[in-house]
C-alpha positions in Angstrom: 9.5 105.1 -41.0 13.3 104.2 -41.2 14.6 101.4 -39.0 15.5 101.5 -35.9 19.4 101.2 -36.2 19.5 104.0 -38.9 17.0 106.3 -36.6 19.2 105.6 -33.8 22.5 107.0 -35.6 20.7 109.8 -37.4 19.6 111.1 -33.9 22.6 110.6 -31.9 24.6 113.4 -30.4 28.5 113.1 -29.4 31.0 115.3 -27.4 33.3 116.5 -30.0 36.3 117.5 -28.0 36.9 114.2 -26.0 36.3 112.1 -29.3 38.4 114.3 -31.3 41.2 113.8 -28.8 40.9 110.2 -29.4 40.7 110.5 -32.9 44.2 110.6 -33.4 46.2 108.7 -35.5 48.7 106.1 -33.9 52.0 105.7 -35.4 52.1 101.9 -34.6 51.2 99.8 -37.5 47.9 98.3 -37.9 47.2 95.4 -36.7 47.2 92.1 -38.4 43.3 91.2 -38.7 40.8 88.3 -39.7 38.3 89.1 -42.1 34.9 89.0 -41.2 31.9 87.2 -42.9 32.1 88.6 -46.6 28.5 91.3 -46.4 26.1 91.3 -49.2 24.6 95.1 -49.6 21.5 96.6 -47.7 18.5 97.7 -49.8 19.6 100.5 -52.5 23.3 99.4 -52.6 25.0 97.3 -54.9 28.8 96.5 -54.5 29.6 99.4 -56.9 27.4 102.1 -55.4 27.9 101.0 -51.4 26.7 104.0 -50.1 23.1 105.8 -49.9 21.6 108.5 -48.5 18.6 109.4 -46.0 17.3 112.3 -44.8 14.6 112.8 -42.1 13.0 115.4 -40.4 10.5 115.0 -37.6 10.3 115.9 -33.8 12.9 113.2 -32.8 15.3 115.2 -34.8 14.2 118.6 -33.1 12.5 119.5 -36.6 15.8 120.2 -38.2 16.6 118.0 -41.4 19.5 115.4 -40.7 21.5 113.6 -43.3 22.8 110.4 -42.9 25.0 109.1 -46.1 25.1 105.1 -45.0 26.5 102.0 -45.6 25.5 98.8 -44.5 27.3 95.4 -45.1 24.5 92.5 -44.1 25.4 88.6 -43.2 24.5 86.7 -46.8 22.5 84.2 -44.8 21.0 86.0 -42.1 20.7 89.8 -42.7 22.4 90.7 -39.7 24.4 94.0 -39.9 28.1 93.0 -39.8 29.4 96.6 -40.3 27.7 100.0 -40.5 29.3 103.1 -41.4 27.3 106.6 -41.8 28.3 110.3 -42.3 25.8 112.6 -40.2 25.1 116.1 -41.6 22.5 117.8 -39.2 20.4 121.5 -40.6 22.7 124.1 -39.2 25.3 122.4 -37.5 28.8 123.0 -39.7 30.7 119.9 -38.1 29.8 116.5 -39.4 30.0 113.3 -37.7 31.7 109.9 -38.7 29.8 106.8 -36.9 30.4 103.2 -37.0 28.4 100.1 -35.7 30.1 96.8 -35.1 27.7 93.5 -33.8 28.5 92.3 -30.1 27.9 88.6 -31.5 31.4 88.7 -32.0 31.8 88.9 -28.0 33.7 92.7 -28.6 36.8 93.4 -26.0 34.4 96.8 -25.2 37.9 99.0 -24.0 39.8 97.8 -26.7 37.7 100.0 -29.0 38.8 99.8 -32.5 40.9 101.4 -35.5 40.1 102.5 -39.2 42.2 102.8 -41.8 41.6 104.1 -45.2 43.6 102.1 -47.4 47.3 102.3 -46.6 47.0 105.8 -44.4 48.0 105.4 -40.7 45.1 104.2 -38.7 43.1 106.1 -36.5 42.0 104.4 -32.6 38.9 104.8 -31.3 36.5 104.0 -28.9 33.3 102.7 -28.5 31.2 105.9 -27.1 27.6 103.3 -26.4 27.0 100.0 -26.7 23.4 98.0 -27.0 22.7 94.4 -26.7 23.6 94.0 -29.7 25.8 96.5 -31.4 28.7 99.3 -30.4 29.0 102.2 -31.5 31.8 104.8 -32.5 31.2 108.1 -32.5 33.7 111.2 -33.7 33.7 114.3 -35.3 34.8 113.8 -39.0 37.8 116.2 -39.9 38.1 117.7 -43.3 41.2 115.5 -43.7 39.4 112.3 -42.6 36.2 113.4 -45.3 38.7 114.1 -48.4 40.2 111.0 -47.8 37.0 108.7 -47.7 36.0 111.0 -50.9 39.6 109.5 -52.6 39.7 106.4 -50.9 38.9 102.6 -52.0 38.2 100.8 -48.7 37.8 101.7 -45.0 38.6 98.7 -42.6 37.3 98.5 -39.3 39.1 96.6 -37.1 37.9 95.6 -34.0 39.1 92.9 -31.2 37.0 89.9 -29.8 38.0 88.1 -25.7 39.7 85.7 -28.2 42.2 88.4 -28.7 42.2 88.2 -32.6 41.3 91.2 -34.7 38.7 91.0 -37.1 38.7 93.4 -40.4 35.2 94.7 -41.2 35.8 96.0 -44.9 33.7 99.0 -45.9 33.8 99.8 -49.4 34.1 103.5 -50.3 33.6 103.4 -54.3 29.5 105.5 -53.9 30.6 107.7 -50.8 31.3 111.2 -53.2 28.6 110.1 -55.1 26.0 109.6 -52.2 26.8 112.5 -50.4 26.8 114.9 -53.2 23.3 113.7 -54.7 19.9 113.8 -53.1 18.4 111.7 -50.3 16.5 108.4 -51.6 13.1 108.2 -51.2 12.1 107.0 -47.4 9.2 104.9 -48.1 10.9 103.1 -51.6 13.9 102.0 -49.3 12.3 100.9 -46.2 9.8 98.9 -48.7 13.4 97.7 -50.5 14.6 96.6 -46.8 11.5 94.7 -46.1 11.1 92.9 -49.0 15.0 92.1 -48.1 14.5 91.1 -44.8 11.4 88.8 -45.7 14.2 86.9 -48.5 16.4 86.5 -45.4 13.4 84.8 -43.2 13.0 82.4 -46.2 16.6 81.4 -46.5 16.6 80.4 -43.0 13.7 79.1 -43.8 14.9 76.9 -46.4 18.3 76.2 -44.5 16.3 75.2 -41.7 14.4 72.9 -43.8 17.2 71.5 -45.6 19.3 70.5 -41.9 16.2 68.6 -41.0 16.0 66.7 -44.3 20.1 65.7 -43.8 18.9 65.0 -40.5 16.4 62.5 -41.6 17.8 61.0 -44.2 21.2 60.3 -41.9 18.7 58.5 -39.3 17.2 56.7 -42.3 20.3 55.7 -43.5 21.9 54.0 -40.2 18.3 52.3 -39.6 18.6 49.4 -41.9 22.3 48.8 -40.6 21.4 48.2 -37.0 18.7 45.8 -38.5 21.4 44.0 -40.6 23.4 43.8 -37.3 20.5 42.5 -35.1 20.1 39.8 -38.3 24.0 38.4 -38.5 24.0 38.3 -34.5 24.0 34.3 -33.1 21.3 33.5 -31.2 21.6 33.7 -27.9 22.6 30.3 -25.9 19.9 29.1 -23.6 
């Protein structure tokens, strides 16, 4: 069973026209941005092969076979997704679908959308088409311009705008993509068992973060103890 977030995007439908309409490119210049947490890779990526592939088929999907070739960029500490990016190819559909997730921790200016950029091209403005508790998503069709250039590209950055008005860069690294979506699907069960045995490394960092605060904690409290003694020894006594 593949998680939730990934389910959700492999099953999600869009209206083309009205996203393709916003699809296109500005010809301001992009805007200056502050780079987000630095994202360690999900299960079955490594910084030189960022991308992986998953294909399901089941009654969600209508029984037809959809293809999602996926990135995810995790918090180091935490394993919360700080950027996903996914190309959705669905059995018997000839358009393909670009879709990005961005966390709402980072308290998102929801009409300001955001813009991509593939390395020094022009970038493109979207907007969100949902959003969850905890994520937004963009949805659009991916041209056969956009495709070739995330085949050639190096890096994808997502910027996006928080209610401090500062833009932050989400990076997405494109060295993987050609090969990903040319090869075939990983093996459901191997990389769900990959992501859990992730997730559980995650829950023991906190863990052991956690842990570690109390100790400083402690040892802080232990520390100005005997110097409120010392001062309650040097005080005169009190006059009768």
């Amino acid at each position: 069973m593949l998680g939730a977030g990934v389910v959700a995007l492999a099953i999600a439908t869009v209206a083309p026209v009205t996203l393709a309409q916003q699809a296109q490119p500005k010809s301001t210049a992009a805007p200056k941005t502050s780079a987000a947490p630095a994202a360690t890779p999900a299960p079955g990526q490594s910084p030189d092969d960022a991308w992986v592939k998953l294909c399901m088929k089941n009654e969600q999907s209508g029984n037809k076979q959809i293809c999602l070739i996926n990135h995810e960029g995790l918090e180091p500490n935490t394993g919360m997704v700080l950027i996903a990016a996914a190309v959705r190819k669905a059995e018997g559909e000839d358009k393909q679908q670009l879709l990005i997730r961005v966390p709402t921790a980072y308290a998102l200016v929801i009409p300001a959308g955001v813009q991509i950029r593939i390395d020094e091209e022009q970038p493109i403005q979207l907007q969100y088409s949902l959003c969850f508790p905890t994520s937004c998503q963009v949805q659009m069709e991916l041209t056969d311009e956009l495709y070739n250039k995330m085949r050639a590209g190096k890096q994808m950055v997502v910027a996006a705008m928080n209610i401090q008005q500062k833009t932050m860069g989400f990076p997405v690294p494109l060295t993987g993509f050609s090969k990903a979506y040319d090869g075939p699907p990983v093996d459901n069960a191997k990389y769900e068992e990959q992501r859990r045995q992730l997730m559980e490394m995650f829950r023991k960092r906190q863990a052991e973060l956690a842990a570690k605060a109390k100790q400083g904690q402690a040892a802080a409290g232990a520390a100005a103890a005997p110097g409120n003694a010392t001062a309650q020894q040097k005080a005169p006594p009190a006059t009768p």
